[in-house]
VOSE-651397 format. One record per atom (N, C-alpha, C): x, y, z; residue in one letter. Coordinates in steps of 0.001 Angstrom, whole numbers, plus 500000, padded with zeros to 6 digits. Last residue first. Layout:
BEGIN
XYZA...
***
This chain:
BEGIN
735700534859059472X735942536223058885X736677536933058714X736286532865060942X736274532290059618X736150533623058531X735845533192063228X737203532883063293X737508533093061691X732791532681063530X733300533860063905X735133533658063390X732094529930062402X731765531514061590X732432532618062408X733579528734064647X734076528847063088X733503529736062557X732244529053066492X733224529394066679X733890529776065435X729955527908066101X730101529506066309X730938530295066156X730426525660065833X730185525916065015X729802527674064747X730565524962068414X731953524815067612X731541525863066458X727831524982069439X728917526281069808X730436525952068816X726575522587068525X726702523990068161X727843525413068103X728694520725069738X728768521498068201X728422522420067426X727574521719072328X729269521580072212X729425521830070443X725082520166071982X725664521686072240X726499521878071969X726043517618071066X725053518571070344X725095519779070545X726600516425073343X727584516941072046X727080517768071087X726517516774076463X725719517340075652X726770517488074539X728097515860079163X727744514884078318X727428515230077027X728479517932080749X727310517483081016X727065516344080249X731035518752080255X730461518152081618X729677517507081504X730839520563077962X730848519213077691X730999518194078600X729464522759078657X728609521902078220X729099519832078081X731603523237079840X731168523409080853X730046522307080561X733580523822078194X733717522686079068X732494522454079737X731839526320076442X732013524696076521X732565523770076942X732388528228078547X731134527811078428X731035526130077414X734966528074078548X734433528024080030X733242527106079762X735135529249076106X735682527792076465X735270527382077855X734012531984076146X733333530778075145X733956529707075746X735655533087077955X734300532671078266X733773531421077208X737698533150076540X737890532479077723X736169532131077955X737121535011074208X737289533644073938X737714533009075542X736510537312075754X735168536476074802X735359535147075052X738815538262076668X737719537514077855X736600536857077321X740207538313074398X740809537159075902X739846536974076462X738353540924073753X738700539482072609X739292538476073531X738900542079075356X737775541981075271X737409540821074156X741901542648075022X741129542663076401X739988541738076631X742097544286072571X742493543111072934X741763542136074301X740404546724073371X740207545978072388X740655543888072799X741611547825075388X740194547481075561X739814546097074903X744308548429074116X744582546857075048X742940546663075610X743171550060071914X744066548466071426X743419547449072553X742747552110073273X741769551628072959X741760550245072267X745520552599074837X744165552433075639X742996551782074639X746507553736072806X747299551820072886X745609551693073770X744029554846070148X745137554682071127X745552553450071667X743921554016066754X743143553846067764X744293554451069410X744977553466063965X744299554786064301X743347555131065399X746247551286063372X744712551158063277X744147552068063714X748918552437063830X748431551615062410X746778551054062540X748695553099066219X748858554259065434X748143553273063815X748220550403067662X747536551168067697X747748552504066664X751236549125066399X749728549120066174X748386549865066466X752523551227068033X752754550795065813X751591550302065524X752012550524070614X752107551900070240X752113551629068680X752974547922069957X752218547596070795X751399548933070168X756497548243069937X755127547157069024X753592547404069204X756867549101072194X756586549978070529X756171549447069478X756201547496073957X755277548870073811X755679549612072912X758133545581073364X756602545188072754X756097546331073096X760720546562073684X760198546443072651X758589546322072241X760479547577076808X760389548609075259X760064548036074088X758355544857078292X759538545221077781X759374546548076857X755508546543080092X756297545615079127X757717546033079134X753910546318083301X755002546674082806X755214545766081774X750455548710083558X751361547286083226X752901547400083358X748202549720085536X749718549839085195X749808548489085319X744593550493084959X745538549664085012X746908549839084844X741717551806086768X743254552113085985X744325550894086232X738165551662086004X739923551394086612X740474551926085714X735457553579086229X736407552903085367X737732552787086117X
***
């Protein structure tokens, strides 16, 4: 496992620290968190430019449509 050093401003690492205490997680298990939600949604858009290269709208709506039950909870 890496180690990452960031630098924020004070304010957003006590923003940052409020949330993690307010979801009873550490900031380490927040910025996993967060982390892993940037790289979902980068991938999902990767993966539909990628379809929509190809011409395929049908795919492309599928996956819209993924998008919305997931966003939609």
């Amino acid at each position: 496992m890496a180690t990452l050093t960031i630098r924020l401003p004070d304010d957003k690492h006590e923003r940052l620290r409020q949330l993690a205490k307010h979801r009873k997680i550490s900031i380490n298990k927040l910025m996993e968190e967060m982390s892993t939600a940037t790289l979902t949604q980068f991938d999902t858009e990767v993966r539909f430019r990628s379809l929509a290269k190809k011409g395929s709208v049908k795919e492309g709506l599928i996956i819209l449509g993924k998008l919305d039950q997931v966003f939609s909870k």
